[in-house]
Backbone as ProteinMPNN parsed JSONL, in Angstrom:
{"seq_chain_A": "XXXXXXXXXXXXXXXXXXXXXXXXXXXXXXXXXXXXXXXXXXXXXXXXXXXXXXXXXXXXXXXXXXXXXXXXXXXXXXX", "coords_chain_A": {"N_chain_A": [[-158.399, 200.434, 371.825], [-157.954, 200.922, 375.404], [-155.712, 199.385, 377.718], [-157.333, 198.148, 380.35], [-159.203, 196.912, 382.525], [-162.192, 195.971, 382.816], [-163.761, 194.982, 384.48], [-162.901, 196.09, 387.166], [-161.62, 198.152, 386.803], [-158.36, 197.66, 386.957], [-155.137, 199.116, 385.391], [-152.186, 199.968, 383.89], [-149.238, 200.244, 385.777], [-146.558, 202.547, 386.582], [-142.959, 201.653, 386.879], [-139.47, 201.015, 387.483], [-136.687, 199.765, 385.945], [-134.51, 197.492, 387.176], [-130.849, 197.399, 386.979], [-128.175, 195.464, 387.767], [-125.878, 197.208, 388.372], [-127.173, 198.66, 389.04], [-128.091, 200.802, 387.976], [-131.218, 202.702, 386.688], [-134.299, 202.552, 384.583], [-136.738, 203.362, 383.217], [-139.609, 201.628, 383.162], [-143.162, 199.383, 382.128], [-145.655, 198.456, 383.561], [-147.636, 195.743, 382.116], [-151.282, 194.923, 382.378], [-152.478, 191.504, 383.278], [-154.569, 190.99, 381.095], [-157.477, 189.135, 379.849], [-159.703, 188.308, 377.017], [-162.798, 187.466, 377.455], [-165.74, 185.579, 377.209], [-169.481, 185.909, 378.876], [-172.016, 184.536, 379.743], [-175.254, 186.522, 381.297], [-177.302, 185.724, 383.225], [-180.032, 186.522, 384.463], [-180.245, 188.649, 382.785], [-180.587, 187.58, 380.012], [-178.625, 187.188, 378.377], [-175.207, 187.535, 376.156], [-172.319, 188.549, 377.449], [-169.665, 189.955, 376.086], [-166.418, 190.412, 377.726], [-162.718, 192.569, 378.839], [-160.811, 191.455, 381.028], [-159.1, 191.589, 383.71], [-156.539, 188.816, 385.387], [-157.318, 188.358, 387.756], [-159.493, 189.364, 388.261], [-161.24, 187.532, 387.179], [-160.755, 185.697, 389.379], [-161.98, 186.723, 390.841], [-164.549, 186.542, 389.989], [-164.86, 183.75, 389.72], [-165.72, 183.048, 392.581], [-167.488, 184.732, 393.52], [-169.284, 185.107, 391.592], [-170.655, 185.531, 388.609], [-172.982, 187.71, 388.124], [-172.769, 189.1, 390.826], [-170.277, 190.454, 390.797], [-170.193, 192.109, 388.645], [-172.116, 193.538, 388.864], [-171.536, 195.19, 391.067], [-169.506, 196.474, 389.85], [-170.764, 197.563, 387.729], [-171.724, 199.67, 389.564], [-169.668, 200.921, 390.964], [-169.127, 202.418, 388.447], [-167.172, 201.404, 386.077], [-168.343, 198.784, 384.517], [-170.074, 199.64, 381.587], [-171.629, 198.027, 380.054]], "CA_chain_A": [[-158.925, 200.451, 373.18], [-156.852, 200.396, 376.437], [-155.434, 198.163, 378.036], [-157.698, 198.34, 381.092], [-160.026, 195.592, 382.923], [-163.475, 196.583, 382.553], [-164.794, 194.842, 385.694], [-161.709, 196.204, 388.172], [-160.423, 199.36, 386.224], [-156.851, 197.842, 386.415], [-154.547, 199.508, 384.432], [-150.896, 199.981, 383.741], [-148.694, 200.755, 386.491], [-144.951, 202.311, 385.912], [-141.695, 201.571, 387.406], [-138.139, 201.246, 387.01], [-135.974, 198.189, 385.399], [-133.019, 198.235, 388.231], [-129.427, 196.401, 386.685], [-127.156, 195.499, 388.557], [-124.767, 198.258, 388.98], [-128.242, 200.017, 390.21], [-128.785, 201.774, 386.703], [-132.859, 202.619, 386.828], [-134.536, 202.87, 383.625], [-138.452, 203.854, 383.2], [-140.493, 200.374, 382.635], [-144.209, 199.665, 382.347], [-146.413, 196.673, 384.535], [-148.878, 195.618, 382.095], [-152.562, 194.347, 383.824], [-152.576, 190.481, 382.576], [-155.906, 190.824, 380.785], [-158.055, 188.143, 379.094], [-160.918, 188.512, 376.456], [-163.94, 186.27, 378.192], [-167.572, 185.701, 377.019], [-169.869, 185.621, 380.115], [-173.871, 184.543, 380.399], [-175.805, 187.121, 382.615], [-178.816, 184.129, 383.271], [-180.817, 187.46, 384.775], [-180.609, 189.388, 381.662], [-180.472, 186.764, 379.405], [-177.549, 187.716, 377.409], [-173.787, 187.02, 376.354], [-171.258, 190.028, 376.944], [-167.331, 189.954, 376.264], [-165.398, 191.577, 378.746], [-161.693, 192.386, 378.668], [-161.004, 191.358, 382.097], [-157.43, 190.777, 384.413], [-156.911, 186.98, 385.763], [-157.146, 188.744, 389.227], [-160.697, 189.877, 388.233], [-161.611, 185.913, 386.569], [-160.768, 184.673, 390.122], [-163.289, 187.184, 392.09], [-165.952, 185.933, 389.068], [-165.028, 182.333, 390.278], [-165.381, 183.189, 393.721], [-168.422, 185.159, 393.668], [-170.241, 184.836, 390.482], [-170.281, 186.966, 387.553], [-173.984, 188.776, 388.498], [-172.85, 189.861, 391.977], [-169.102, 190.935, 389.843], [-171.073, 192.96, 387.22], [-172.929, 194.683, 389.626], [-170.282, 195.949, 391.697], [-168.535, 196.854, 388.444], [-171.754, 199.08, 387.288], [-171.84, 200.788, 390.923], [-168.51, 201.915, 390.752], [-168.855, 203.184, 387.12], [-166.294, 201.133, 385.521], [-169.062, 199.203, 383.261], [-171.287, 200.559, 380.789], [-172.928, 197.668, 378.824]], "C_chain_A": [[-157.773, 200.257, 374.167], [-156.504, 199.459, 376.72], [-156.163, 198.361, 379.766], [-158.718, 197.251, 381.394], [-161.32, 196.369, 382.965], [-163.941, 195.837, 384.103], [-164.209, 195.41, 386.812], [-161.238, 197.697, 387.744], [-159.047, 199.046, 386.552], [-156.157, 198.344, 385.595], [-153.209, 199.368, 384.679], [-150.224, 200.347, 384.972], [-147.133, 201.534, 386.09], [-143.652, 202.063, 386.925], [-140.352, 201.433, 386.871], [-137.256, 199.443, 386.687], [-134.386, 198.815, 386.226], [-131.758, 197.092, 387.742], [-128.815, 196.272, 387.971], [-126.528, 196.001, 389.551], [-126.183, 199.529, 389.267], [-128.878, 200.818, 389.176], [-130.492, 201.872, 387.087], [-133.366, 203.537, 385.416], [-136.026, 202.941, 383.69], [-139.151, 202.157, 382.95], [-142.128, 200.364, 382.78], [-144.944, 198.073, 382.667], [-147.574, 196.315, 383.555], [-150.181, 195.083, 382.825], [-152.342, 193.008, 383.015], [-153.99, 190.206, 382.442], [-156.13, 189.69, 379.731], [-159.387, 188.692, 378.236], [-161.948, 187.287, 376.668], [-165.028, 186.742, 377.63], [-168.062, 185.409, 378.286], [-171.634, 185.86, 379.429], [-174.215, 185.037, 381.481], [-177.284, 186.168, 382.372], [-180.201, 185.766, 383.226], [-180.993, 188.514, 383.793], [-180.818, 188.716, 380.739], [-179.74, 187.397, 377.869], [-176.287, 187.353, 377.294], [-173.266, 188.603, 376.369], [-169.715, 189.323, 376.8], [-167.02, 191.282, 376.706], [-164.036, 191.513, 378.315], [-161.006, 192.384, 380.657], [-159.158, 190.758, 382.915], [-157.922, 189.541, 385.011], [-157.362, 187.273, 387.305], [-159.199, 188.881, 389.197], [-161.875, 188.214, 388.264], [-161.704, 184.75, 387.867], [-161.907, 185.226, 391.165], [-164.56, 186.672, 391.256], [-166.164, 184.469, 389.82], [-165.442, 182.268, 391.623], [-167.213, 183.725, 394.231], [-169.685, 185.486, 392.955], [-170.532, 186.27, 389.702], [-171.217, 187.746, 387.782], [-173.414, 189.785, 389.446], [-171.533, 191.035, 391.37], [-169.546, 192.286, 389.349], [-171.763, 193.661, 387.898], [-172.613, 195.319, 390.356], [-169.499, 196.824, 391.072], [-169.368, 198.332, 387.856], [-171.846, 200.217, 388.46], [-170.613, 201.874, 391.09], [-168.17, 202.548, 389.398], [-167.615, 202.805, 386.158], [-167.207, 200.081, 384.134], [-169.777, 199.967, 383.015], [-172.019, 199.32, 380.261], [-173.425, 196.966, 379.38]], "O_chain_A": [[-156.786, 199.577, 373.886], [-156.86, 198.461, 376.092], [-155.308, 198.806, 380.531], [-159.111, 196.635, 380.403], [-161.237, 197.574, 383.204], [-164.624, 196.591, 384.797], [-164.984, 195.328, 387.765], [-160.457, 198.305, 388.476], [-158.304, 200.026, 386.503], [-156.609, 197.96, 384.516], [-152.897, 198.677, 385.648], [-151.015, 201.153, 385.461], [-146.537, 200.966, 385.175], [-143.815, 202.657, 387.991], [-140.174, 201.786, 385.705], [-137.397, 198.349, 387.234], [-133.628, 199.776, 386.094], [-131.819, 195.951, 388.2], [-129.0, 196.924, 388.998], [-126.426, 195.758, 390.753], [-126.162, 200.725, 389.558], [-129.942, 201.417, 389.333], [-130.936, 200.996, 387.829], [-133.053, 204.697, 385.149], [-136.42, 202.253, 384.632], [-138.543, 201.757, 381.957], [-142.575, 201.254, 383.504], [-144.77, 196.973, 382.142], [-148.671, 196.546, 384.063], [-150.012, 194.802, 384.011], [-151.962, 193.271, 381.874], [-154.639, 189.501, 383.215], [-155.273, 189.332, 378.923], [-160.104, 189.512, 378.809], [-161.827, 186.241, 376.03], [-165.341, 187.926, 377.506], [-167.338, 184.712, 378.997], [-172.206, 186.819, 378.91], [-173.876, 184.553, 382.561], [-178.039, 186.11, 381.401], [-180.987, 186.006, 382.309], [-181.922, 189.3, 383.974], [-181.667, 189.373, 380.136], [-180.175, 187.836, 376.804], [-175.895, 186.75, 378.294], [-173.61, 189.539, 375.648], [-169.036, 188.452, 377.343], [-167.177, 192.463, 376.396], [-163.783, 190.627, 377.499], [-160.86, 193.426, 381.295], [-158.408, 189.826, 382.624], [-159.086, 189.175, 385.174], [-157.752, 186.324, 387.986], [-159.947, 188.482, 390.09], [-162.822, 187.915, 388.991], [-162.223, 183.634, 387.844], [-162.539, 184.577, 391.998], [-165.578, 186.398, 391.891], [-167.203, 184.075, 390.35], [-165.562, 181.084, 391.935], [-167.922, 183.175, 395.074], [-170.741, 185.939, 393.396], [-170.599, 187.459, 390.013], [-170.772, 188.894, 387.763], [-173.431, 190.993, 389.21], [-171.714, 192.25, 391.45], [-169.155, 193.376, 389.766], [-172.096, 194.7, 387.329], [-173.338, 196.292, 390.563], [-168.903, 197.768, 391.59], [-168.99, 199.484, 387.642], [-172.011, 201.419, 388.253], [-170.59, 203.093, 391.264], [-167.1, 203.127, 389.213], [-167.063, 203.695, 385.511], [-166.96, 200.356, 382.96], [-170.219, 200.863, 383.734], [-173.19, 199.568, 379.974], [-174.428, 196.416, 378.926]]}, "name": "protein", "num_of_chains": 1, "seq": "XXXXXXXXXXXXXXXXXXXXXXXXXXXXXXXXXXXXXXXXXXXXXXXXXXXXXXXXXXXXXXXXXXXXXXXXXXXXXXX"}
């Protein structure tokens, strides 16, 4: 599976590793994803997401229903 955030579609970005003397070599940003269990109370269910820490702080922020339902609108989940 990717390396992609299921509630955010983050993914990889690419850029360049710059030395010194300026050299520029290809590099790649991974997303800093986590594997989380989450209780939807309103479905009454557990899912595991693979989710970035960026994503873990809009959950804290705004609660994983409202999250998850933002997430299905824009077509990034499925389950």
């Amino acid at each position: 599976m990717s390396r992609v955030c299921e509630l955010t579609g983050k993914r990889a970005m690419v850029g360049n590793n710059v030395s010194h003397a300026m050299n520029k070599t290809k590099r790649k940003f991974d997303v800093n994803l986590k594997k989380k269990r989450f209780y939807l109370p309103e479905e009454d269910k557990w899912i595991t997401l693979k989710v970035s820490t960026s994503a873990l702080k809009n959950i804290n922020k705004k609660g994983i229903e409202a999250v998850v339902k933002e997430a299905r609108q824009k077509g990034f989940l499925n389950k």
